[in-house]
N, C-alpha and C positions, 0 to 999 in steps of 0.2 A: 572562537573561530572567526577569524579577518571575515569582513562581507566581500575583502577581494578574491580572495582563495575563494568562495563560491560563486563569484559572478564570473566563474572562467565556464562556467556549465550553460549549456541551453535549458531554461527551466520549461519543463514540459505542464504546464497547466494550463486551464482553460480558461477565461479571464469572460466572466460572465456576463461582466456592467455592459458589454458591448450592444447586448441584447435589449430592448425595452419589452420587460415582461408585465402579465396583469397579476399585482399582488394583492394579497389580501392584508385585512386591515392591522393583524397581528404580524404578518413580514413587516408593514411599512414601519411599525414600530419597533422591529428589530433592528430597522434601517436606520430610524431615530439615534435608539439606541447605541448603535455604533459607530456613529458621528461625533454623539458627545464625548465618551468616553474615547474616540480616538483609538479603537481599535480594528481588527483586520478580521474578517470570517473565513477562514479556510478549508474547505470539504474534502474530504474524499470521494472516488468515484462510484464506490461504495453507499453513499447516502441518501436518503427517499430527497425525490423531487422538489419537494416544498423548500428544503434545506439547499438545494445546490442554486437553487432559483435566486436566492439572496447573499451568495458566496462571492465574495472577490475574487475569488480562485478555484476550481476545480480540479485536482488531478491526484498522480499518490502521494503518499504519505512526506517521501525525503524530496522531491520537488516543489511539493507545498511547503516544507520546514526552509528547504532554500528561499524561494519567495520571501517567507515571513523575515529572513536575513536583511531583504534586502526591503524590506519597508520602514516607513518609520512610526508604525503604529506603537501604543504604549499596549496594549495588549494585544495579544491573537487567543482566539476562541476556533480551535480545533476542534470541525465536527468529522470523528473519525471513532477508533478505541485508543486504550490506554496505551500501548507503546507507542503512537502515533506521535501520539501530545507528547507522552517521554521525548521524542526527538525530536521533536519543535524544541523543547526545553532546552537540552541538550546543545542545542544551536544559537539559542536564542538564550543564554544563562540570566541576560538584564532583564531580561523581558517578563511583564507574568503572562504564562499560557493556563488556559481553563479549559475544560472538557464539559459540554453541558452534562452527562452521565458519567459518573465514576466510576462508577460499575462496568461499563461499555469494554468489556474485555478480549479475548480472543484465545480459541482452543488451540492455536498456532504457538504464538507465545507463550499460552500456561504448559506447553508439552515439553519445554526445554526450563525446567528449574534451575536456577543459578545455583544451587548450593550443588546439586547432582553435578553440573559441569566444573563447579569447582575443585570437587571430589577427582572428577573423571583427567582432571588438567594436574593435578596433585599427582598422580598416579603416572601419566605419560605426559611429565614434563615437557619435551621435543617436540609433542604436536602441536599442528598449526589450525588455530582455529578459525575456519570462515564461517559468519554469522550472517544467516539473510536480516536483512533491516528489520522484520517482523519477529521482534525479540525483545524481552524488558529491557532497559538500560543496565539492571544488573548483568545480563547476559552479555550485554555491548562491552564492558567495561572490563567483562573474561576472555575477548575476543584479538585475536589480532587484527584482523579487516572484516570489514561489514560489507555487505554486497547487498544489489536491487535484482528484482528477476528480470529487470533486463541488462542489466552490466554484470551478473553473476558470470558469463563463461569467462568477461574478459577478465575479473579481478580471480579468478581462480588461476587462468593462465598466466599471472603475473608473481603469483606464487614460487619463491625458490622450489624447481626440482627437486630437491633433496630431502624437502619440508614433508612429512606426514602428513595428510589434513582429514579433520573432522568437519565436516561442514552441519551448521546446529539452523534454526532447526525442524527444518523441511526435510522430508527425507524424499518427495517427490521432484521439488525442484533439482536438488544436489544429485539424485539418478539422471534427470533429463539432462544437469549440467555436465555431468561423467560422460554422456552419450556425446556430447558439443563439445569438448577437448581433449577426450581420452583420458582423461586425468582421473588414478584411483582415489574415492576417498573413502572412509569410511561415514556413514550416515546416523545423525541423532533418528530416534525411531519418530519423530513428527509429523504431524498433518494437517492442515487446517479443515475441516470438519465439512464446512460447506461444499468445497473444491473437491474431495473423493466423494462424493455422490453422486456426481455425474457416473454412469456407466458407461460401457460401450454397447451395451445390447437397446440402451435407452438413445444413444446417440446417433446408433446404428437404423434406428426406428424413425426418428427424425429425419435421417438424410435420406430415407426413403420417398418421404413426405417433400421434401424440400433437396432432390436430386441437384440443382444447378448450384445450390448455395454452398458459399466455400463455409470450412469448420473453421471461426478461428477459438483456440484452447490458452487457457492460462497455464505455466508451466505446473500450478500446484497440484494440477488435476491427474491422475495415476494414468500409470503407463499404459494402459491397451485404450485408455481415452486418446491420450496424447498423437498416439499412433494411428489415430482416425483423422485426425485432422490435419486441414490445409497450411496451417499456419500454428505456431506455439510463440506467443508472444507477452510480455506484459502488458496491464490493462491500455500505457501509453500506450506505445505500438500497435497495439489496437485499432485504436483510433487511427495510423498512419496509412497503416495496413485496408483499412476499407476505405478511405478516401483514395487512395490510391489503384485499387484494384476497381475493375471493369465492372463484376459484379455488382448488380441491385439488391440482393436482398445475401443477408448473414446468418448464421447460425454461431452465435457467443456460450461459451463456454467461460462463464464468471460468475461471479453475484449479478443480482438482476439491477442492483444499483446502476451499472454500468450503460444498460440500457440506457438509460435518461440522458445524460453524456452524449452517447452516442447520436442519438433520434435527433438531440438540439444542432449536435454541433454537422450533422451527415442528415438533413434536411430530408435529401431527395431520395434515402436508400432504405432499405427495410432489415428491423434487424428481429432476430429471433431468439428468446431466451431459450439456451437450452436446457432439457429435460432431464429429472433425475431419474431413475426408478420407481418412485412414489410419485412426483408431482412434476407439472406443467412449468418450473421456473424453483428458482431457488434462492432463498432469499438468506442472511449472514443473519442469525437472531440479535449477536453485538451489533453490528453496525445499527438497526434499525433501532436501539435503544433511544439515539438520540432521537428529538422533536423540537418540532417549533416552540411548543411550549417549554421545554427545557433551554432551549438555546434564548428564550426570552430573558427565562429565571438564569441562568447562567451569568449574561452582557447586565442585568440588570444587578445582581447581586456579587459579582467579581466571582462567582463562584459555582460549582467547585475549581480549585488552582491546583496545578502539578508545582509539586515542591520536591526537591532532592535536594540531599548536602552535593557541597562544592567539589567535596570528593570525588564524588559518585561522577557528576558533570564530566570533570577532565579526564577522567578514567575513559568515560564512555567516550568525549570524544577523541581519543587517538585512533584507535581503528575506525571512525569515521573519518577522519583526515587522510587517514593513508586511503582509502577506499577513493576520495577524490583526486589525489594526487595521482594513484592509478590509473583514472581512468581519462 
């Protein structure tokens, strides 16, 4: 994929070096670190504090993978999980990407098996598969277009009428996105794991406590959550969304990663993790896999690397291409 074809995009990240932060003596050597070897750190919004503190770039997953496009690092060390990195790879095929945790996986992802969709595509040739970004590469590369939860309504609406669609495999964003175009689909049965835990009786309890504070909701979060809130937005938008509104203080429906983001970049507002059921905030057990110390061992030993055959790459990226050219 041309670096022109993605520099047609506003890359929504948050570019961190602007800040002069106090690090500590294992960041400054991660900083060492990634000078010599000439490579790029890029976080999700998703990641503990210490890690985005030392990030070139802040933001999700396929904005960060654009970024890493367009720099000239020889490597990128994605702190994120594993389909993330997948699609840095994917984007970035010269490039090596490493993941400080291998293991850093996602109940999102593992809920849509590529052999099942292959089976399920086998079966109903015609249909048209939209895949949210949050998917293995093999998933990408069974897909006709990929979508972000926040360009999901428009790449669905770009969809031939005529087309059947499965959309894989969120089954709460693909509801919220049927609600935003009318458009029927049928849904992979998915979830990400952290995002339905939020309630409504828990949220409802909250906005009790915190009356003036708008709700804003990630779309992954289930439907009587969704329906409480002021705002249903990606974690970007997020951020646009309370910079922009009047409100002082937030109530965030996400991983609490987000938090950190938010507080650095939105000084002056006050933001509130929202509550699940069980607990005070809610944290992604994959995401927080990664650490400083792994991300040391990581920059320090090339490893671990995401590797895929070449196949797999161009496969995966066609419906990422169309997904850009849509949008």
């Amino acid at each position: 994929m041309s670096t022109s074809t993605i520099s047609k995009f506003d890359l929504q990240v948050f570019k961190h070096n602007q800040f002069p932060l106090a690090l500590s003596s294992e960041q400054e050597e991660i900083l060492k670190l990634k000078k010599e070897k000439n490579a790029v750190i890029l976080c999700h919004n998703y990641q503990i504090d210490s890690i985005q503190k030392i990030s070139d770039y802040v933001g999700d997953s396929l904005g960060l993978a654009r970024q890493a496009a367009q720099t000239d690092a020889d490597i990128i060390v994605f702190c994120g999980v594993h389909f993330m990195a997948e699609t840095a790879k994917i984007l970035n095929p010269s490039k090596t990407v490493l993941l400080p945790d291998m293991d850093a996986g996602c109940s999102l992802s593992d809920s849509c098996p590529a052999p099942q969709l292959a089976d399920y595509k086998k079966k109903n040739p015609d249909t048209y598969i939209v895949a949210y970004v949050n998917c293995s590469a093999d998933v990408k590369a069974l897909s006709d277009v990929i979508c972000t939860s926040g360009n999901a309504v428009q790449i669905v609406n770009n969809v031939p009428e005529d087309k059947e669609i499965l959309f894989v495999p969120d089954q709460n964003l693909g509801q919220w996105v049927m609600g935003q175009t009318g458009r029927k689909m049928k849904l992979w049965p998915g979830s990400c794991y952290a995002h339905v835990l939020f309630t409504k009786e828990s949220i409802e309890r909250c906005r009790l406590e915190h009356p003036n504070a708008p709700v804003v909701a990630h779309p992954e979060c289930i439907e009587s959550v969704r329906d409480l809130a002021d705002e249903v937005c990606s974690t970007e938008k997020m951020v646009s969304y309370c910079r922009d509104n009047s409100s002082n203080t937030f109530i965030i429906l996400t991983e609490t990663g987000m938090m950190h983001r938010l507080t650095r970049e939105l000084p002056n507002k006050s933001f509130i993790a929202g509550p699940t059921g069980h607990c005070a905030c809610n944290d992604c057990r994959f995401m927080k896999m990664n650490t400083i110390s792994k991300l040391f061992d990581c920059l320090k030993n090339k490893s671990p690397e995401i590797k895929m055959p070449d196949s797999l790459i161009k496969n995966a990226q066609k419906p990422i291409e169309r997904m850009l050219n849509w949008s």
